[in-house]
C-alpha positions in Angstrom: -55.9 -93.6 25.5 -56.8 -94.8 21.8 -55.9 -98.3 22.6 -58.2 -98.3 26.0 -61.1 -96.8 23.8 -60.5 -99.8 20.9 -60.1 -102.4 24.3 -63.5 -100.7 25.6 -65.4 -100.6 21.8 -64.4 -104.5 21.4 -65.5 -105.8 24.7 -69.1 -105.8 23.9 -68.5 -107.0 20.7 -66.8 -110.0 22.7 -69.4 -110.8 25.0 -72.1 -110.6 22.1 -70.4 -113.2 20.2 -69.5 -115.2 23.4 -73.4 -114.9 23.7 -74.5 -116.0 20.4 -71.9 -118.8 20.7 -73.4 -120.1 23.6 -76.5 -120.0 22.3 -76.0 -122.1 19.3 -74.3 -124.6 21.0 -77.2 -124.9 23.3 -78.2 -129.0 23.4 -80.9 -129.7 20.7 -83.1 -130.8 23.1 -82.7 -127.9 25.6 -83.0 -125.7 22.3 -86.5 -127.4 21.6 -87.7 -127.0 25.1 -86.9 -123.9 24.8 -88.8 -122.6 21.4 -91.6 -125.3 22.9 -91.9 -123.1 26.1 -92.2 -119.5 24.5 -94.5 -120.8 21.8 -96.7 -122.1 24.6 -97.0 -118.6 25.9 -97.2 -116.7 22.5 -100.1 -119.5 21.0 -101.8 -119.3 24.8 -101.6 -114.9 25.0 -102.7 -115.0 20.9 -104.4 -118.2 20.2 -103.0 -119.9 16.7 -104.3 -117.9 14.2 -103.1 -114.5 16.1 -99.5 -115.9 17.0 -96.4 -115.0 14.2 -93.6 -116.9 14.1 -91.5 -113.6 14.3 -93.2 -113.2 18.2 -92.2 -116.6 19.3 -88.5 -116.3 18.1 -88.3 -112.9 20.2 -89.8 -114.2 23.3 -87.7 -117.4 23.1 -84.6 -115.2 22.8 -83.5 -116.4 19.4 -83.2 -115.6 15.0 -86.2 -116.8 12.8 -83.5 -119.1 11.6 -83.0 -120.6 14.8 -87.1 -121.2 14.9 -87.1 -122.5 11.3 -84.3 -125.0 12.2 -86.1 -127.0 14.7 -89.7 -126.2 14.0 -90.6 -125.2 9.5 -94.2 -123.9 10.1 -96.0 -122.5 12.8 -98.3 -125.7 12.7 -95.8 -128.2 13.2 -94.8 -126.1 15.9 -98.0 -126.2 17.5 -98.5 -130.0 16.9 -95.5 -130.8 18.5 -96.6 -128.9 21.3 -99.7 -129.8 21.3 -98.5 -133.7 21.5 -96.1 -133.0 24.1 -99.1 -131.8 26.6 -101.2 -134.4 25.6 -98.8 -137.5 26.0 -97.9 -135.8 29.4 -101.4 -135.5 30.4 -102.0 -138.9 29.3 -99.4 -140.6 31.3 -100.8 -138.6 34.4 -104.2 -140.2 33.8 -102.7 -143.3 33.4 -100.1 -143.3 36.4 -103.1 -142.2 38.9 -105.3 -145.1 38.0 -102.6 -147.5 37.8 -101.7 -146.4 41.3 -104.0 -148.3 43.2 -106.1 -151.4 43.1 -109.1 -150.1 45.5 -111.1 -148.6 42.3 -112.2 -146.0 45.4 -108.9 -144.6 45.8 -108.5 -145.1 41.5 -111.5 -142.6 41.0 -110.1 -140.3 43.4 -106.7 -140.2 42.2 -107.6 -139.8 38.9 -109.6 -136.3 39.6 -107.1 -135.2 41.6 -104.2 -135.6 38.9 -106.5 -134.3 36.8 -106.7 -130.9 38.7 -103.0 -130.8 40.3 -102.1 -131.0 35.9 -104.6 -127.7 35.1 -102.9 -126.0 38.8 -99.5 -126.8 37.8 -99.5 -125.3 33.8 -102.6 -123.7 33.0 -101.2 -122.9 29.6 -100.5 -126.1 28.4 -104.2 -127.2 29.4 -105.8 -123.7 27.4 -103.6 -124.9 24.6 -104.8 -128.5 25.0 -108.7 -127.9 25.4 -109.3 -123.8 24.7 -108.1 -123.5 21.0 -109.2 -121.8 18.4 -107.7 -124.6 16.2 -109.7 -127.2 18.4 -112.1 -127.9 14.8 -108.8 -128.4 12.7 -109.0 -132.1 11.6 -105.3 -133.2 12.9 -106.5 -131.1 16.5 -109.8 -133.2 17.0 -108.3 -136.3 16.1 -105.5 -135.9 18.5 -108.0 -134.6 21.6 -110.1 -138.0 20.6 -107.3 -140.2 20.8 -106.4 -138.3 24.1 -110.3 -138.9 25.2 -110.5 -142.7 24.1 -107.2 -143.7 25.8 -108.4 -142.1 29.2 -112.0 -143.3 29.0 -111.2 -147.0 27.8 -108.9 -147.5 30.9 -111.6 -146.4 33.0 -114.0 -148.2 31.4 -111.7 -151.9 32.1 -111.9 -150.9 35.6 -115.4 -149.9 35.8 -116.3 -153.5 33.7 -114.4 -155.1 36.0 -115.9 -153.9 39.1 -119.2 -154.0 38.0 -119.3 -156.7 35.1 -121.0 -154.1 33.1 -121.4 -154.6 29.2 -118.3 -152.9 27.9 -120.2 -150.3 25.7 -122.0 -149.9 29.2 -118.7 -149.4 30.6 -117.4 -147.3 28.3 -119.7 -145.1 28.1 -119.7 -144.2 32.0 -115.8 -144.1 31.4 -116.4 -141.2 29.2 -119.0 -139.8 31.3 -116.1 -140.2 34.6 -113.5 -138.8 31.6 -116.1 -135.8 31.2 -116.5 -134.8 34.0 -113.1 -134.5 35.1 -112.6 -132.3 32.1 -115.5 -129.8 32.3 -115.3 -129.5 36.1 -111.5 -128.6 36.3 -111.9 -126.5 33.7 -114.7 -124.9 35.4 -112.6 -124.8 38.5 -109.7 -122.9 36.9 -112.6 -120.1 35.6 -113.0 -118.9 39.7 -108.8 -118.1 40.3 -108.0 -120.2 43.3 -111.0 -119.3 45.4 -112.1 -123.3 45.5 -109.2 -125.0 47.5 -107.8 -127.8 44.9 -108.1 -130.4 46.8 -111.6 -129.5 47.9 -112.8 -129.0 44.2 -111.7 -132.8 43.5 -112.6 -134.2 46.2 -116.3 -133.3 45.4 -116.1 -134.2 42.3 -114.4 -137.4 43.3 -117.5 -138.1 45.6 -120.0 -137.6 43.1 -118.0 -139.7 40.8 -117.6 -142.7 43.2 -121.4 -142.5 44.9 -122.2 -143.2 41.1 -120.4 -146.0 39.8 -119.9 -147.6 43.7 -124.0 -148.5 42.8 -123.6 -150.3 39.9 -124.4 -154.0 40.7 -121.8 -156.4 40.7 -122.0 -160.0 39.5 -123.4 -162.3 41.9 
């Protein structure tokens, strides 16, 4: 009966290391995906300031040490993520008006990857745009790189369409970058009672009915 109780006693002990060994043999990268996606909730539920370190190693299932390993500070953590969305939200941008040559179709592909990225993770866009670290020098400079890249592309299509001035250009491409951002974002404020598509679509229309007017070279 002793022996059963001592079999009994150890088998949790067994399946807690078999656990912890699994866990640190995880693949680095799955590891850091991992930490990436529980920080994203803790820095989204808390904003930077409110989030501890000590929060995002409990949600993401793992030790302090574990954290510390991939990720020393709480602001590297939140750079990296804060990279990650933006390089992913850049190559959406990019992708959409890459993914025609009717600028028509560009303009409207472009405001609808912008709003299927905000449906598809709301968190990562709060993160991105809804910070309370958005003033931090290293934040803004990243969000204007972000901005510039986007705008400039639309501004080489919109010079080329129209033979506008690049400055011109440029500065409708931020206007078209604009209001893509502030609309969605608006959007996402009224919980799914705007159908997606029909919330870009308008946009898309008022975006196009503006740009389509611009005179072309003769």
């Amino acid at each position: 009966m002793a022996d059963g109780t001592r079999a009994n006693d150890g088998a949790p002990a067994k399946q807690e290391r078999t656990g912890s060994t699994r866990s640190a043999r995880l693949p680095r990268d799955e590891r850091r995906a991992q930490l990436l996606n529980a920080a994203l909730e803790v820095f989204v539920s808390n904003g930077f300031h409110g989030a501890a370190m000590d929060e995002i190693a409990e949600t993401a299932h793992v030790s302090k040490p574990v954290l510390y390993q991939h990720f020393p500070s709480k602001r590297e953590l939140y750079m990296a993520l804060l990279d990650s969305h933006l390089a992913a939200l850049t190559d959406l941008m990019l992708n959409a008006l890459n993914s025609t040559t009717d600028n028509k179709e560009r303009v409207k592909a472009v405001m609808r990857a912008y709003y299927r990225f905000i449906a598809d993770d709301d968190q990562a866009h709060r993160l991105v745009f809804e910070s309370d670290l958005i003033n931090d020098p290293d934040v803004s400079s990243r969000l204007e790189t972000f901005n510039k890249t986007f705008a400039d592309a639309v501004a080489h299509v919109i010079a080329e369409d129209t033979k506008l001035p690049p400055l011109e250009a440029q500065l409708l491409g931020r206007g078209l970058a604009g209001m893509a951002q502030v609309s969605a974002r608006y959007w996402l404020e009224t919980d799914g009672n705007l159908d997606l598509d029909v919330a870009s679509d308008l946009i898309y229309r008022l975006a196009w009915r503006g740009i389509s007017r611009f005179p072309k070279e003769s």
